[in-house]
C-alpha positions in Angstrom: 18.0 -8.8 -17.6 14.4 -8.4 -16.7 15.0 -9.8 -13.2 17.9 -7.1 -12.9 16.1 -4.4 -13.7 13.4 -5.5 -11.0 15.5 -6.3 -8.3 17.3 -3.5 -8.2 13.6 -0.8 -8.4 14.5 0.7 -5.2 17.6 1.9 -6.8 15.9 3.1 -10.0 12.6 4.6 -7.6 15.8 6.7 -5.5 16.8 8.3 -8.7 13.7 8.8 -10.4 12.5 10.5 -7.5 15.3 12.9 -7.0 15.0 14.0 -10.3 11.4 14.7 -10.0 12.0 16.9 -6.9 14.1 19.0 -8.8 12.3 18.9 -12.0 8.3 18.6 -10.7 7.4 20.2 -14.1 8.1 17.6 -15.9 6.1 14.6 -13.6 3.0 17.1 -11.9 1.1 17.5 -15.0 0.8 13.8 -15.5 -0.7 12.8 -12.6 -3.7 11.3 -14.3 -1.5 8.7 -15.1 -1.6 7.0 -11.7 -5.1 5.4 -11.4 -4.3 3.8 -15.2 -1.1 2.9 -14.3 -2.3 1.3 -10.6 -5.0 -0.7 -13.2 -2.4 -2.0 -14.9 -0.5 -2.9 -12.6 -3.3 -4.9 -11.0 -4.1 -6.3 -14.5 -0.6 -7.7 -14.5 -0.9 -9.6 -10.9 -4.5 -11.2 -11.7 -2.6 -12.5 -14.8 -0.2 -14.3 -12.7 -3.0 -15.7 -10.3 -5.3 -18.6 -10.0 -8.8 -18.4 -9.3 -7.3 -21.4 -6.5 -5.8 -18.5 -5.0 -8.6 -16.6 -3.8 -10.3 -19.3 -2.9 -7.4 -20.5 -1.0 -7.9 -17.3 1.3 -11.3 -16.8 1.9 -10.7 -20.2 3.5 -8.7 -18.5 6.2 -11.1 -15.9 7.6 -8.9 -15.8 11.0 -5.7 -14.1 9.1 -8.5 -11.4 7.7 -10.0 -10.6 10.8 -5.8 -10.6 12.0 -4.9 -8.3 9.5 -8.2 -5.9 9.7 -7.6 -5.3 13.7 -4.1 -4.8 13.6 -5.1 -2.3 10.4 -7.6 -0.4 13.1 -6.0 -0.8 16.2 -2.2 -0.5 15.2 -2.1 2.6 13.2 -4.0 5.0 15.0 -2.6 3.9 18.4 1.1 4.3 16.9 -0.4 7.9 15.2 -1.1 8.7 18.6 2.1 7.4 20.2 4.2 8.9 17.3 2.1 12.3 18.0 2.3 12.4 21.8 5.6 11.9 21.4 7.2 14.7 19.0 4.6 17.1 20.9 3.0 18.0 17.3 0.9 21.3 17.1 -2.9 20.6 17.2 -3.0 20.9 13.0 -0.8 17.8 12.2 -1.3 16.0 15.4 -5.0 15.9 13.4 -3.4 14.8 10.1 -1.1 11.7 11.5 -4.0 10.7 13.2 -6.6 10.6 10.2 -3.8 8.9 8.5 -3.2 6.1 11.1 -7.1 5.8 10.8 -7.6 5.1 7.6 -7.8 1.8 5.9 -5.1 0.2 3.6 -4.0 1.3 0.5 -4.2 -0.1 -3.1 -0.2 0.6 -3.4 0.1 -2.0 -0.7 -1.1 -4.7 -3.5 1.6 -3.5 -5.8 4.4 -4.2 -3.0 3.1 -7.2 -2.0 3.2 -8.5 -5.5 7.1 -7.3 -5.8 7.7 -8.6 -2.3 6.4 -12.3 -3.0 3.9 -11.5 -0.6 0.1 -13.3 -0.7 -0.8 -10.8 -2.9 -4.4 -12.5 -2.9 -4.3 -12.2 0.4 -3.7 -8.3 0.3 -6.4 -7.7 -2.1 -9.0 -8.7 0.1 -7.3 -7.4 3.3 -7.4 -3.9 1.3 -10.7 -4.3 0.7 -12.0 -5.4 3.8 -10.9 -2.4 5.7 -12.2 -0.5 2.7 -15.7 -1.6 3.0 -15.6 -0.6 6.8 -13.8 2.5 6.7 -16.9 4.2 7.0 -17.5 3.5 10.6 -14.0 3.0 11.7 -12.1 5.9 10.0 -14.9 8.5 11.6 -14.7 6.9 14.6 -11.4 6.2 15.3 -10.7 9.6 14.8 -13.0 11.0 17.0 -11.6 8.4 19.5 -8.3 10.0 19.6 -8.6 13.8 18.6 -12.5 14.4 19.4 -14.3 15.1 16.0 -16.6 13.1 13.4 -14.7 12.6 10.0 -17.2 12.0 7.3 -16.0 9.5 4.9 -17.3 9.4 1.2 -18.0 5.6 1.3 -19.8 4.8 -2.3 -16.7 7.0 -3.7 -14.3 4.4 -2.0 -15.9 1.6 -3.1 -15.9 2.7 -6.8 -12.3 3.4 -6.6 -11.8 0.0 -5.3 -13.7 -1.7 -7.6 -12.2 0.4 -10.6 -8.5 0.4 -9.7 -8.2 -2.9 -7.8 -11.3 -5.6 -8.6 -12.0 -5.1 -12.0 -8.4 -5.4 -13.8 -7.7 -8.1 -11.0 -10.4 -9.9 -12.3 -10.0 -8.8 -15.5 -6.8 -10.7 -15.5 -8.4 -14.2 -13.8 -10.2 -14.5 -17.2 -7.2 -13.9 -19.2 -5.5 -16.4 -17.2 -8.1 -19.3 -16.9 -9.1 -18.8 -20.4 -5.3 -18.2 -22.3 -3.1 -19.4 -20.0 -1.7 -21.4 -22.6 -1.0 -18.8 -25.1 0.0 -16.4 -21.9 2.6 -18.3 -20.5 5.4 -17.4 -22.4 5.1 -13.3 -21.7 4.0 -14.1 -18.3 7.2 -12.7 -16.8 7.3 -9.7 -18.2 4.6 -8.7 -15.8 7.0 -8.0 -12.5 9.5 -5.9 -14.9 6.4 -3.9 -16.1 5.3 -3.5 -12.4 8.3 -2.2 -11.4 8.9 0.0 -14.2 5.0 1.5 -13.2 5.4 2.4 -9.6 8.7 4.1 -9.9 7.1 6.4 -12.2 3.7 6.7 -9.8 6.5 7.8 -7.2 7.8 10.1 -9.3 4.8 11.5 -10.2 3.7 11.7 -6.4 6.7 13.0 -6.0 6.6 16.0 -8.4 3.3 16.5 -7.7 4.1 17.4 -3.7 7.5 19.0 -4.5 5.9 22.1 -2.8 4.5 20.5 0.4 7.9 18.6 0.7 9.5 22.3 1.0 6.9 23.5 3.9 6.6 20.4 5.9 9.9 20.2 7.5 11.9 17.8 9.5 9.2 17.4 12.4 6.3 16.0 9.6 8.5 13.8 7.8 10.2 12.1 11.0 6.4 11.7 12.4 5.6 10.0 9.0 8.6 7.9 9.4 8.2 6.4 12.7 4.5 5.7 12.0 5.3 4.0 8.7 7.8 1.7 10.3 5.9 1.0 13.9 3.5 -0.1 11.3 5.8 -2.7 9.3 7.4 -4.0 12.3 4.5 -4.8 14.6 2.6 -5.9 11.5 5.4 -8.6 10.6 6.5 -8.8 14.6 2.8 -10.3 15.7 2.4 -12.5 12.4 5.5 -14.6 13.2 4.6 -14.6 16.6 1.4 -16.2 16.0 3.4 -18.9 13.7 1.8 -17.3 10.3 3.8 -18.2 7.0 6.3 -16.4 5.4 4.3 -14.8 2.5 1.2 -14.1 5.0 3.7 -12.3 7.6 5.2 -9.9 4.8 1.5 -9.8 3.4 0.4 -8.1 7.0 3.6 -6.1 7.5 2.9 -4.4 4.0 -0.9 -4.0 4.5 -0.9 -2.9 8.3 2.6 -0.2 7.0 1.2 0.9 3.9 -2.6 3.7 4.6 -4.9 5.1 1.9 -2.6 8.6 2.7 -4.8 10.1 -0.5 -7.7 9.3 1.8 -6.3 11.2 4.3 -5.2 14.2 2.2 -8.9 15.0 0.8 -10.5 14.2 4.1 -7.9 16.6 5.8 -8.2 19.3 3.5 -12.3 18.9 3.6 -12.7 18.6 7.5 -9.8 20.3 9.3 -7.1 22.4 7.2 -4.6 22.2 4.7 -1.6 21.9 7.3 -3.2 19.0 8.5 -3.3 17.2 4.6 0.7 17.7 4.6 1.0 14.5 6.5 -1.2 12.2 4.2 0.8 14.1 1.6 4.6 13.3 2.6 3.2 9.3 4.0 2.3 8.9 0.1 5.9 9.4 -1.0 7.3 7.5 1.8 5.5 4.6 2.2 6.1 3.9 -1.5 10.3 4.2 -0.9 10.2 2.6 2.3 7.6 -0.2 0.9 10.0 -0.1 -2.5 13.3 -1.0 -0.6 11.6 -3.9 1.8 10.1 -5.6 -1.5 13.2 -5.2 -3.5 15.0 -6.9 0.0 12.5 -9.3 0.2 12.3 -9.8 -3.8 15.4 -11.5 -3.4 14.7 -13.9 -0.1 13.6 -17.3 -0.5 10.3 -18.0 1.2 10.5 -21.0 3.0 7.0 -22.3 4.2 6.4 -25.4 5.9 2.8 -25.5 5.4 2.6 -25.2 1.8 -1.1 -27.1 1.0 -2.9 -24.0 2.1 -0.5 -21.3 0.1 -2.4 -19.7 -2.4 0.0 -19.9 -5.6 1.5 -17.6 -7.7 2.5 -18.2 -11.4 4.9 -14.9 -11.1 8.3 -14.4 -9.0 10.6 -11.9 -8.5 14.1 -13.6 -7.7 
């Protein structure tokens, strides 16, 4: 029943969110809950992880360094393609672009895990580009539209510590030191991860109801196309260069998937408040999009040859 339920997300993020754009009242006000709900989410996947598993990764540096300049050199060059292309007004041409700049979100752990990605692997990709989005986000964007983004780099950090490191690590100890006692409830944790991020959605959802309204069409198919040109040539270039399975879904999700709330407050603090509404409508639809591939990939077998240096995880989604 459990594996129903989790399978079928996409279906159940769809509805949800419909019913939070025409009801925002009820989801807006609660948007506190995301951060705790992200924490537990990442609670739940350092449960089903080894400490073998992060050191498994930090043994391939090469796939990091893949996944950090495909992150920086992808994103805003397919911002800038997607922008050149739909002729956008000055104002959101600004706003796709800060987007494509920025680094990789924490959702993009959270899809990974539902998508049997290397959600090891993710964590530190997401970090990474984190750590060095104060030098690439500023000047990547002043590479493509001309102006110096400040970024608030000690506020980034402590987000990524709070919401991604600590409850991941949190959940190492749980694991190493009750695994035992753990491993009867351990699947539980997928269902519960589900059940989380279609209510952030909705919540994200309610939340922007307003922007969704005043965007238009033009926004939301610039958001699109840059979204996908993201998943494509993230997974594209990974099989090409003979990666696994788990690490080419692992780069397609992390190369796809921006820190759009980046974006928004940098938008709104350094250009104007047109220019946030891309950052705005990318953090509903990189969610749906990244919910559908997961709940597709959720239910394909990964079949790796090389499986010695796989980094393993307790938890599946079948």
């Amino acid at each position: 029943m459990l594996k129903k339920f989790t399978s079928l997300f996409p279906l159940w993020a769809i509805l949800l969110s419909v019913v939070a754009y025409a009801y925002p009242e009820y989801f807006a006000p609660h948007n506190n809950l995301i951060v705790p709900f992200l924490s537990l989410i990442m609670l739940g996947m350092g449960v089903t992880l080894s400490v073998d598993s992060f050191l498994a990764v930090l043994k391939k540096p090469s796939v990091v360094f893949l996944g950090t300049l495909m992150q920086y050199t992808l994103m805003p060059l397919a911002a800038w393609i997607v922008c050149m292309a739909l002729k956008l007004p000055a104002d959101l041409m600004a706003g796709v672009i800060l987007l494509g700049c920025c680094p990789g979100g924490t959702a993009s752990n959270v899809i990974c895990y539902l998508a049997k990605g290397d959600v090891a692997l993710s964590i530190v990709l997401t970090s990474v580009s984190t750590m060095i989005a104060f030098i690439a986000t500023p000047f990547l964007t002043w590479l493509f539209i001309g102006q110096i983004v400040e970024v608030d780099v000690t506020g980034m950090l402590i987000s990524v510590v709070n919401i991604v490191i600590v409850p991941v690590v949190l959940g190492l100890a749980i694991n190493y030191f009750f695994e035992a006692r753990i491993r009867a409830v351990r699947d539980l944790f997928p269902a519960i991860s589900a059940a989380a991020i279609v209510i952030i959605i909705a919540i994200i959802i309610g939340t922007n109801s307003e922007n969704l309204e005043q965007s238009g069409l033009l926004v939301l198919l610039a958001v699109i196309l840059h979204n996908s040109l993201g998943l494509a040539s993230g997974y594209g270039i990974a099989k090409a260069l003979k990666l696994s399975e788990k690490e080419a879904r692992t780069l397609a999700i992390e190369v796809g998937m921006q820190n759009s709330g980046l974006s928004v407050a940098l938008a709104i603090k350094h250009f104007t408040a047109a220019a946030a509404l891309p950052g705005a409508i990318f953090s509903i639809w990189h969610n749906l999009s990244g919910a559908f591939l997961a709940g597709h990939w959720a239910k394909e077998p990964v079949h790796d040859t090389d499986k010695s240096e796989m980094p393993r995880i307790s938890g599946h989604i079948n």
